[in-house]
Backbone as CSV, one residue per row, in Angstrom:
resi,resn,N_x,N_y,N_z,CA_x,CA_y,CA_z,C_x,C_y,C_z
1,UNK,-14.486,105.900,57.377,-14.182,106.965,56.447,-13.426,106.365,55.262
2,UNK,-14.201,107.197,54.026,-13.368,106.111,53.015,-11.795,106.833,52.756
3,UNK,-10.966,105.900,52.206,-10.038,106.372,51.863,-9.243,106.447,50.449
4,UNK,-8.733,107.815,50.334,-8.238,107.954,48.771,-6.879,108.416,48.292
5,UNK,-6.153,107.601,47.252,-4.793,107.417,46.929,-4.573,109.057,46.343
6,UNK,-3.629,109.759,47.032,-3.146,110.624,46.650,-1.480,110.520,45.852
7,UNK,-1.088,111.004,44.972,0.100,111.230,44.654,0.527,112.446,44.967
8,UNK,2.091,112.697,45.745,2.625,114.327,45.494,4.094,114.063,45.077
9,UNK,4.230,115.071,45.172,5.966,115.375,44.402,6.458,116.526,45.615
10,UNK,7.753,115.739,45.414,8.208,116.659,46.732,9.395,116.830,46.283
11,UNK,10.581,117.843,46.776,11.563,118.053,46.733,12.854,116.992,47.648
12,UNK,13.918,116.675,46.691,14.335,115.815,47.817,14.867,116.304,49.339
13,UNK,14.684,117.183,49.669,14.810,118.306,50.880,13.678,118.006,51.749
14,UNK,12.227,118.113,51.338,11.243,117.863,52.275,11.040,116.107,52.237
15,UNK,11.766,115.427,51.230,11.497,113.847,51.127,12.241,113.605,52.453
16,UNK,13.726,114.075,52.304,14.142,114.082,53.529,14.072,114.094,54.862
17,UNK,13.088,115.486,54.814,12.691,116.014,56.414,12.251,114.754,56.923
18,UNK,10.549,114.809,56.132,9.690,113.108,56.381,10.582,112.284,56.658
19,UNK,11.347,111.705,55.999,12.399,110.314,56.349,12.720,110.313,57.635
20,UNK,13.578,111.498,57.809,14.243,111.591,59.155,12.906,111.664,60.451
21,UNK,11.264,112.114,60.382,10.615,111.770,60.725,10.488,110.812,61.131
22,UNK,10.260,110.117,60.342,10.008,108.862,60.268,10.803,107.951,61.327
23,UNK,12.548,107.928,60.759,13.654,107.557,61.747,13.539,107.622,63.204
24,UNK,12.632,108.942,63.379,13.049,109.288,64.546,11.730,108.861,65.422
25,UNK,10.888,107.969,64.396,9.697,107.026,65.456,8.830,107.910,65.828
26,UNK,8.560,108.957,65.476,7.397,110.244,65.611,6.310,109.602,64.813
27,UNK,6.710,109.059,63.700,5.488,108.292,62.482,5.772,107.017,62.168
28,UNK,5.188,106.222,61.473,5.169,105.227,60.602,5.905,104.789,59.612
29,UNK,5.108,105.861,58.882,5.487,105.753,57.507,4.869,107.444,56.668
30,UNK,5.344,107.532,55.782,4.932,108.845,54.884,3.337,109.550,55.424
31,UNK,2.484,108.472,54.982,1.044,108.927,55.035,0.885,109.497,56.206
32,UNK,0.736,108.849,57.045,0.983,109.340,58.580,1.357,110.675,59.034
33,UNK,2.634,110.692,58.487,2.860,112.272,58.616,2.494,113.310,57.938
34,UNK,2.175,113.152,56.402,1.149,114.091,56.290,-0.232,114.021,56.611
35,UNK,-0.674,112.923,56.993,-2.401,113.105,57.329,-2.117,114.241,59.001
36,UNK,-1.073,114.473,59.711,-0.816,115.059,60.458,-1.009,116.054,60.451
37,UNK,0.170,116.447,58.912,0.386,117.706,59.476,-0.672,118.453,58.265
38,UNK,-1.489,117.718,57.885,-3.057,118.194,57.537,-4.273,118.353,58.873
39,UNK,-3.956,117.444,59.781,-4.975,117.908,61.015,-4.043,119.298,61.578
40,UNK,-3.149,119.409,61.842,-2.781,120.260,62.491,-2.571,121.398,61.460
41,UNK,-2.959,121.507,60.604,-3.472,122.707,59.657,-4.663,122.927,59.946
42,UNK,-5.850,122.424,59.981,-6.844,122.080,59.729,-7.026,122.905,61.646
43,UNK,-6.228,122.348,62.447,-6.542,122.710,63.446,-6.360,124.534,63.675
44,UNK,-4.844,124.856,63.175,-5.011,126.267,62.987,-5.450,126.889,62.202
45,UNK,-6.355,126.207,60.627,-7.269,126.970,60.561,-8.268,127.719,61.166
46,UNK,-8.789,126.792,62.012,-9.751,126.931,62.915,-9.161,127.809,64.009
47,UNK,-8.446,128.130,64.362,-7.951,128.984,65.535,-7.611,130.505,65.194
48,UNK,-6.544,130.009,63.488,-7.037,131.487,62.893,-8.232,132.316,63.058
49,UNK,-9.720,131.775,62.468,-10.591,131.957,62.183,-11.017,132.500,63.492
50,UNK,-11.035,131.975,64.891,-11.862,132.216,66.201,-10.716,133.543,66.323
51,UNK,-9.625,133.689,66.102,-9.306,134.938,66.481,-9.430,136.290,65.621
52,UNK,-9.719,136.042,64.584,-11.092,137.026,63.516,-11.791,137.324,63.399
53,UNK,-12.323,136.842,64.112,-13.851,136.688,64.803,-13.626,137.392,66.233
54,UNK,-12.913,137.358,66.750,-12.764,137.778,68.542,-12.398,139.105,68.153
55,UNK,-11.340,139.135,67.326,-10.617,140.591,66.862,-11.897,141.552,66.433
56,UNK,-12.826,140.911,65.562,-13.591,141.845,65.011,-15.179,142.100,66.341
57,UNK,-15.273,141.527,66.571,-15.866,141.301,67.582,-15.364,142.436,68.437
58,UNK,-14.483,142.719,68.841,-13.438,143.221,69.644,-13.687,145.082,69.219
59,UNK,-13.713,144.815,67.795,-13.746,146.334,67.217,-15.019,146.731,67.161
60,UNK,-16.104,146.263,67.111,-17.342,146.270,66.858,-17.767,146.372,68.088
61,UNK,-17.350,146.519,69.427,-17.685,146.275,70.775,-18.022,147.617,71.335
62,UNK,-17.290,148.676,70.195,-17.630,150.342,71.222,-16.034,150.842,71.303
63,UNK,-16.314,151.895,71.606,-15.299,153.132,71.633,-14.202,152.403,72.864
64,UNK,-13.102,152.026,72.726,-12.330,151.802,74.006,-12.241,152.133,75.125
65,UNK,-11.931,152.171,76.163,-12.231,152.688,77.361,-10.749,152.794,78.165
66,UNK,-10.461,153.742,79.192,-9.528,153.663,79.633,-8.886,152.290,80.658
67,UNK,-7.655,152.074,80.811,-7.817,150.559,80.902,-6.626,150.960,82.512
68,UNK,-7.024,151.005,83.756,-6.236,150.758,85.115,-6.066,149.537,85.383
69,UNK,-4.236,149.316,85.022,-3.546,147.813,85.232,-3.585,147.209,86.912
70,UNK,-3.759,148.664,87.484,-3.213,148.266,88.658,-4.656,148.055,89.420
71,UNK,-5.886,148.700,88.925,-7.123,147.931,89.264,-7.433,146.580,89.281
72,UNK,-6.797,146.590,87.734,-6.902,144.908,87.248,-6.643,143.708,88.463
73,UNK,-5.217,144.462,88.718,-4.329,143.187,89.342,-4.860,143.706,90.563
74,UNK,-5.596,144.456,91.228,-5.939,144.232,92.416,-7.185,143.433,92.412
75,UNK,-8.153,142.984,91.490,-9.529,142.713,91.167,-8.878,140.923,91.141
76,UNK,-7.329,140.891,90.199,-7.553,139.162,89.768,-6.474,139.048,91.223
77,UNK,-6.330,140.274,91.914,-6.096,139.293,93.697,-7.157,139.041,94.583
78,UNK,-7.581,139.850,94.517,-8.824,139.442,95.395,-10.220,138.456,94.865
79,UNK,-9.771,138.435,93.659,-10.641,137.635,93.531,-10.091,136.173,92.873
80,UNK,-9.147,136.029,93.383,-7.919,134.814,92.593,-8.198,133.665,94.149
């Protein structure tokens, strides 16, 4: 994968955070921690999205139905 030089500007507050990152042997160096905490965006994008989809899914499924808890939990004992 190729790779490409980004510049950012940061506040010395979040320069900080990173540093102390860093210190604390979680990362490397700078890049590192944001190529991170870009996958792990990247990851709850994606998780956002499946639960927008489930939600709507969810509404689109029909009129609700009455819901017996205590059926439930007798159904995930016996069948647990």
């Amino acid at each position: 994968m190729a790779l490409v030089r980004k510049t950012i500007t940061l506040t010395a507050q979040k320069n900080s955070w990173i540093k102390a990152q860093i210190e604390s042997g979680q990362y490397t160096n700078d890049s590192e921690y944001i190529r991170d905490l870009i996958r792990k965006e990247q990851e709850r994008t994606v998780q956002v999205e499946d639960l927008r989809k489930a939600l709507i899914e969810g509404e689109n499924s029909g009129e609700p139905q009455p819901f017996d808890a205590a059926a439930f939990k007798q159904r995930m004992f016996t069948n647990g």
